[in-house]
C-alpha positions in Angstrom: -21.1 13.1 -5.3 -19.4 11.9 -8.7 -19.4 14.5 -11.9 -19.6 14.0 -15.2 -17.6 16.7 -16.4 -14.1 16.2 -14.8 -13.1 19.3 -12.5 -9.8 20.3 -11.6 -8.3 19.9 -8.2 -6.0 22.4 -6.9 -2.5 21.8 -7.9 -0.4 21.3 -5.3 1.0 17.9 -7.3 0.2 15.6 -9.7 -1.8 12.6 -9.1 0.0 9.1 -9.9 3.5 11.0 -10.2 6.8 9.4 -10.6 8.4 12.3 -9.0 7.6 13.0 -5.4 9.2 15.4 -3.0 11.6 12.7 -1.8 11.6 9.9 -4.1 11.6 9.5 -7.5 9.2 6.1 -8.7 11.1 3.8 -11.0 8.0 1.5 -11.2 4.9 0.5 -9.5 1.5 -1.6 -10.7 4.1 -3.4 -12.8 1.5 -6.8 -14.1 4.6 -9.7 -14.9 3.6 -12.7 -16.4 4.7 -16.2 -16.8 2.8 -19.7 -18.5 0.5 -19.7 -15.2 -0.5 -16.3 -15.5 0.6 -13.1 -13.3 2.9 -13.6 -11.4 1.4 -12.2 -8.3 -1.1 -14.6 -7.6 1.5 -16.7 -6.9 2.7 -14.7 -4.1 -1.3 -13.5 -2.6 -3.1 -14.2 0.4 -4.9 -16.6 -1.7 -2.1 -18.3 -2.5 -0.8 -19.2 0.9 -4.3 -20.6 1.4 -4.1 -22.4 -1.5 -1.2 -24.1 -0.7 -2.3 -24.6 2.8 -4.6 -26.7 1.4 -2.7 -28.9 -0.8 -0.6 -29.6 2.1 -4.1 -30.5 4.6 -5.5 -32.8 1.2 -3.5 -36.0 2.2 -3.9 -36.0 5.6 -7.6 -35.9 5.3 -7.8 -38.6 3.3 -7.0 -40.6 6.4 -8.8 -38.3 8.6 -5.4 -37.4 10.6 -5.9 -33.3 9.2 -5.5 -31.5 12.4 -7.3 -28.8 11.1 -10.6 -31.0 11.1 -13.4 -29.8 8.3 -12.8 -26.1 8.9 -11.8 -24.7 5.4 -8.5 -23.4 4.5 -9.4 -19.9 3.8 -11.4 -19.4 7.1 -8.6 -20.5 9.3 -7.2 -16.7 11.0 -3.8 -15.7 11.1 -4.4 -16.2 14.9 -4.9 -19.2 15.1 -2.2 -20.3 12.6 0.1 -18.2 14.6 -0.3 -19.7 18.0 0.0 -23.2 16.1 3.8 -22.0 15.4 4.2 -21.8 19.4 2.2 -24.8 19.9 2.3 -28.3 21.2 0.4 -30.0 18.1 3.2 -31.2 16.3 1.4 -31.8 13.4 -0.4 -28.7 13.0 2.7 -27.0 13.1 4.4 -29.5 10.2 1.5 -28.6 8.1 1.6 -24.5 8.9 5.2 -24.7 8.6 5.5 -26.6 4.8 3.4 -23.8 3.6 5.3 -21.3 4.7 8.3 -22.7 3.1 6.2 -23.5 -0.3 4.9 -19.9 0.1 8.6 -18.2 0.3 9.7 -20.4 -2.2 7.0 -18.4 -4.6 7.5 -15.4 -3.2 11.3 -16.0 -4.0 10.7 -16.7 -7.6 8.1 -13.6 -7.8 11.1 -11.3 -6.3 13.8 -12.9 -8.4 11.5 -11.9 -11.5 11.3 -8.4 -10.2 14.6 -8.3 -9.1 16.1 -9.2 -13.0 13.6 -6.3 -14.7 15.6 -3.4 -15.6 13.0 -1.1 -13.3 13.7 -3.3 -10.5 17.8 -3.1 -11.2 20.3 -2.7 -8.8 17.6 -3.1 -6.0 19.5 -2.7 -2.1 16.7 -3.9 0.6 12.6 -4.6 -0.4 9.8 -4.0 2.4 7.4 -6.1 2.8 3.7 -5.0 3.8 0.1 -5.8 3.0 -2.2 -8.0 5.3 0.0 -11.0 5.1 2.9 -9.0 6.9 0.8 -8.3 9.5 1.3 -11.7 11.3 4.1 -14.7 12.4 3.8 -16.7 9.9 3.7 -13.2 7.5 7.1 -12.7 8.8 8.8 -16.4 9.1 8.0 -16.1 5.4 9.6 -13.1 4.5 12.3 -13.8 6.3 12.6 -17.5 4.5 12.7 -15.7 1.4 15.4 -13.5 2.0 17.9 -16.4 2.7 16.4 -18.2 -0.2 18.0 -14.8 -2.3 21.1 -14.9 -0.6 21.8 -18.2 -1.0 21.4 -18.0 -4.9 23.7 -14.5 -4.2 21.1 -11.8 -5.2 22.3 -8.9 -2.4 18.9 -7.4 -1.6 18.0 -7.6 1.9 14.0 -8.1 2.9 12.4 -7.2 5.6 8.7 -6.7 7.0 7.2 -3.1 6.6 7.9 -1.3 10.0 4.4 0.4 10.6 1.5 -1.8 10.9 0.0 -2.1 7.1 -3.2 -0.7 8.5 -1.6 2.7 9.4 1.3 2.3 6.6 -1.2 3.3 4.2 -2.1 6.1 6.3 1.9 7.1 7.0 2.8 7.5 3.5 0.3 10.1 2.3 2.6 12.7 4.2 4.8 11.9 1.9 2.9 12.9 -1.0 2.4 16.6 0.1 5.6 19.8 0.1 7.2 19.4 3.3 6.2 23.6 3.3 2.8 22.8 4.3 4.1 21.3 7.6 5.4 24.7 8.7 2.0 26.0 9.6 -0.1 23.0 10.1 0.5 19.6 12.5 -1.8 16.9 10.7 -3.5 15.9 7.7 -6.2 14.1 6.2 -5.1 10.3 4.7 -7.6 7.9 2.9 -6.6 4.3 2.2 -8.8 2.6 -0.3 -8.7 -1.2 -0.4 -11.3 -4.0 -2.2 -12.5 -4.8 1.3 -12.2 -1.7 3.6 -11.9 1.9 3.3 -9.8 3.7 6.1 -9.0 7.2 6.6 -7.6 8.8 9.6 -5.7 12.0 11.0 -1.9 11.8 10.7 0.0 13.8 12.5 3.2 14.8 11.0 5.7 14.9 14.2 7.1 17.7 12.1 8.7 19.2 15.2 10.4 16.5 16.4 11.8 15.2 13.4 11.7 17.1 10.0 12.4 13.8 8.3 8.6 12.8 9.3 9.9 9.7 11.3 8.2 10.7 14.2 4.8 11.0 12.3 1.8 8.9 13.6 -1.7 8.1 13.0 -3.7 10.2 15.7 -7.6 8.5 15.1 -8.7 6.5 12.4 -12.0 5.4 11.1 -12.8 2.0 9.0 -15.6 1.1 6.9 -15.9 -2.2 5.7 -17.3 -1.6 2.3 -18.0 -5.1 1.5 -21.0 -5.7 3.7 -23.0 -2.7 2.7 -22.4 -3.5 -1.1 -23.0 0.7 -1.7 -22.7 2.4 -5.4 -20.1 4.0 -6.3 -21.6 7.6 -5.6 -22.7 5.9 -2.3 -19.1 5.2 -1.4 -17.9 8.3 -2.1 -21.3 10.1 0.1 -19.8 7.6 2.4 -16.2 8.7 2.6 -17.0 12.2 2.7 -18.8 12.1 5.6 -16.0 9.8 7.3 -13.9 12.7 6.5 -15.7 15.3 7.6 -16.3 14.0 10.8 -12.7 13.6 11.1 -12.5 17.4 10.2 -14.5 18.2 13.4 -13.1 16.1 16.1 -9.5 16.9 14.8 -10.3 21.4 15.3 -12.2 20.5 18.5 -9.4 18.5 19.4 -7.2 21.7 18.4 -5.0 20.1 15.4 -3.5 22.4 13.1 -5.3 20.2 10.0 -3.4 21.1 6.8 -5.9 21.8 3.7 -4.5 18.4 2.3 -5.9 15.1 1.7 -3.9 12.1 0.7 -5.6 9.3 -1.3 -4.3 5.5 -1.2 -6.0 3.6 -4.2 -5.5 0.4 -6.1 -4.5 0.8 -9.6 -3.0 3.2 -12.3 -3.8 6.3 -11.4 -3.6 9.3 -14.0 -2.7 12.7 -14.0 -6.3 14.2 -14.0 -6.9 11.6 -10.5 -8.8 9.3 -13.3 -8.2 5.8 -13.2 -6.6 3.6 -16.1 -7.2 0.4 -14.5 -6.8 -2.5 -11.8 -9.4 -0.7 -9.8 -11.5 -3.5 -10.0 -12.5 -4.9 -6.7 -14.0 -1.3 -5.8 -17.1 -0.9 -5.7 -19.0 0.4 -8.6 -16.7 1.4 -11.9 -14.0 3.6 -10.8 -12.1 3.8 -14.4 -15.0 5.3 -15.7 -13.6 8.3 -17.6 -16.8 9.9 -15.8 -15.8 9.6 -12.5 -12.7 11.0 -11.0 -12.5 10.9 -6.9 -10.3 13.9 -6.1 -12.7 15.7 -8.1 -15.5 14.3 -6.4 -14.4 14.8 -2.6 -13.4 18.5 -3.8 -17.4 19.0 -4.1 -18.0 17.5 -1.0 -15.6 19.4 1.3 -14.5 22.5 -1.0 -12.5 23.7 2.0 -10.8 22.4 5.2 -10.3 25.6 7.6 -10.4 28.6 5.2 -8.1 27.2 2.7 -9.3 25.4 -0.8 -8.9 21.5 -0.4 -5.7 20.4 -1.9 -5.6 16.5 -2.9 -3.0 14.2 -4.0 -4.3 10.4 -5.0 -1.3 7.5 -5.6 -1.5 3.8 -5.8 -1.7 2.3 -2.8 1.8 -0.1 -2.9 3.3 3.0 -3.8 1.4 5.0 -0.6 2.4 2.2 1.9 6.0 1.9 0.5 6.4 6.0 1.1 5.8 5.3 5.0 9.2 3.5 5.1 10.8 7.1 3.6 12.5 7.9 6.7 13.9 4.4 7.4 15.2 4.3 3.8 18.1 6.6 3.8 21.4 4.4 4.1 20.2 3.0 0.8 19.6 4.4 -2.9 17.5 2.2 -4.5 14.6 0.3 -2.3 11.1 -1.6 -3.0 8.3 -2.4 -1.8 6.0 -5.5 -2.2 2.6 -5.9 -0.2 1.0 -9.0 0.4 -3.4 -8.8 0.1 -6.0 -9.6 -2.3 -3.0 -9.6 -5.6 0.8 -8.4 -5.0 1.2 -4.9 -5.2 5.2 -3.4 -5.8 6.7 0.1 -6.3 10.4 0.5 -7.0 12.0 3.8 -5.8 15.0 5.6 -5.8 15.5 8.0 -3.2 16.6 12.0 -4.3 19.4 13.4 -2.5 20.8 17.0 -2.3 24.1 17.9 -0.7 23.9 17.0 3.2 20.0 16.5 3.2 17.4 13.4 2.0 16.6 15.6 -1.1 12.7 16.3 -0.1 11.3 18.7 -2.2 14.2 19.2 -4.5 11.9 20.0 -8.3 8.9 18.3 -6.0 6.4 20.1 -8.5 7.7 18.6 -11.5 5.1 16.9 -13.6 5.6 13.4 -13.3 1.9 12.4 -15.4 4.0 11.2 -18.4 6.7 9.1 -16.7 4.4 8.4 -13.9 2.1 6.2 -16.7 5.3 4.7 -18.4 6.8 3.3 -15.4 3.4 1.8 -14.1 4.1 -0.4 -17.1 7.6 -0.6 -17.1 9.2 -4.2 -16.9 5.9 -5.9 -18.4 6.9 -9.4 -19.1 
């Protein structure tokens, strides 16, 4: 149920910070322009389909397209993935000149990040999102990175190491004090997206590696938005009761559930877990200044166990990008890009004490201020 009157959520952290318990965020959200527009629409989903298409125009003018009448955008990964391993040369020529116009975009988009001062002195970039999540995903990230080292930028690339489904999922552990692993095994993550809304159990493998390496998603639940068309107070009914049910079958399944609930969500997200904007491919108005979602969920489950609900909301580049924490400690500075519906990127800079990764070092420093001035840091 959405309020009115904004209430409080307990605080265990600040929603949207720029300081977490073992990064600190340089930049995420960040909107770069050029005489086209933004600049990541040139590196979408969309645009690999567009240019798909300009590649499939000539040959059906002479009706030689291998892909006959089927549109561009309806063509699955799948099937553009077995075409890579296929015997249609063809096919292949045209699947294989878009992914080489693709990286060539996605080269310039990085090369723009990579020269904003947020972005400087960036070591290695991870790649997720949808687009990741496939062959041809990956034959163009990994195009891209030898297009950067040929023009002698030293940033490595690679593809996000969790599938992006359960990246999203991963990273909210990474939002709460490592202290509430101690007494509890799992917690609750949401992942909000213009399509789907996901939320699952993650178990925090504290035991077996305190670095949260070992975590994992133990049962997840999706609901594809998008075909229901619900209100914004009927998402949220929605999601609650997702979450609740997730509640039940993770105690009768004997989880130690943490009070906790991570939130993924497109967009700048405030202090107060308000949001300033981009949220608009959700359904209903989110930026309201009405309607804040932490707030709302607190109503619905006030308590998980016998403790108060805790919740922590982020962007959701920057929640997919704090899966990778673990895998990120031979480097300082690291980014992440992921590849949907636009281009989402987070810049981070991991914090470090004296023989440990840093986690939790100041972890409940307010980062509201900082937090909304990088989301705009390196406009162009």
């Amino acid at each position: 149920m959405a309020t009115d009157e904004l209430v409080k959520t307990t605080g265990i952290a600040t929603h949207g910070a720029a300081r977490l318990p073992s990064v600190d965020i340089e930049s995420f959200n960040i909107e770069m322009k050029d005489d086209d527009g933004f600049l990541g629409d040139r590196a979408s989903k969309g645009a690999f389909r567009d240019i798909l298409e300009r590649w499939r125009k000539p040959l059906r003018k002479t009706g030689e397209d291998p892909f006959g009448k089927e549109p561009s955008e309806e063509i699955s990964k799948k099937t553009l993935d077995a075409i890579l391993v296929g015997d249609d040369t063809e096919a292949w020529a045209v699947v294989h000149s878009a992914i080489e116009d693709f990286a060539q975009e996605l080269a310039y988009v990085t090369r723009r990040f990579l020269k904003s001062k947020a972005w400087a002195k960036t070591e290695r970039i991870v790649v997720g999102g949808g687009f990741r999540d496939s062959r041809l995903g990956e034959l163009a990230i990994a195009r891209t990175e030898i297009i950067l080292k040929s023009e002698d930028f030293k940033v490595d690339l690679q593809p996000i190491r969790h599938h992006p489904d359960e990246a999203g999922l991963l990273g909210a552990l990474h939002l709460a004090p490592s202290w509430i692993f101690e007494a509890h095994d799992s917690i609750l993550a949401v992942d909000i997206g213009g399509t789907n809304i996901r939320c699952g159990v993650v178990e925090s493998g504290w035991k077996k590696a305190s670095d949260l390496s070992k975590a994992s998603v133990w049962k997840s639940e999706l609901w594809r938005h998008t075909d229901d068309e619900p209100t914004r107070e009927g998402a949220v009914k929605r999601l609650t009761k997702m979450l609740k049910g997730l509640i039940t079958e993770a105690e009768e399944e004997g989880f130690k559930l943490a009070p906790f609930i991570g939130i993924a969500c497109p967009g700048v997200i405030n202090g107060d877990g308000s949001i300033e904007k981009g949220a608009q491919n959700l359904p209903g108005n989110w930026e309201s200044s009405k309607f804040n979602l932490p707030a709302s969920l607190i109503e619905g489950i006030p308590q998980i166990g016998e403790h108060d609900t805790a919740i922590v909301m982020h962007n959701d580049g920057v929640v997919q990008g704090l899966s990778e924490i673990p895998f990120m400690q031979d480097v300082e500075r690291w980014g992440v890009l992921t590849i949907g519906t636009g281009l989402g990127n987070a810049r981070f800079t991991n914090r470090r004490k004296d023989g440990g990764n840093g986690k939790d070092r100041d972890s409940t420093e307010n980062g509201k201020k900082k937090g909304k001035e990088n989301s705009k840091n390196g406009k162009e």
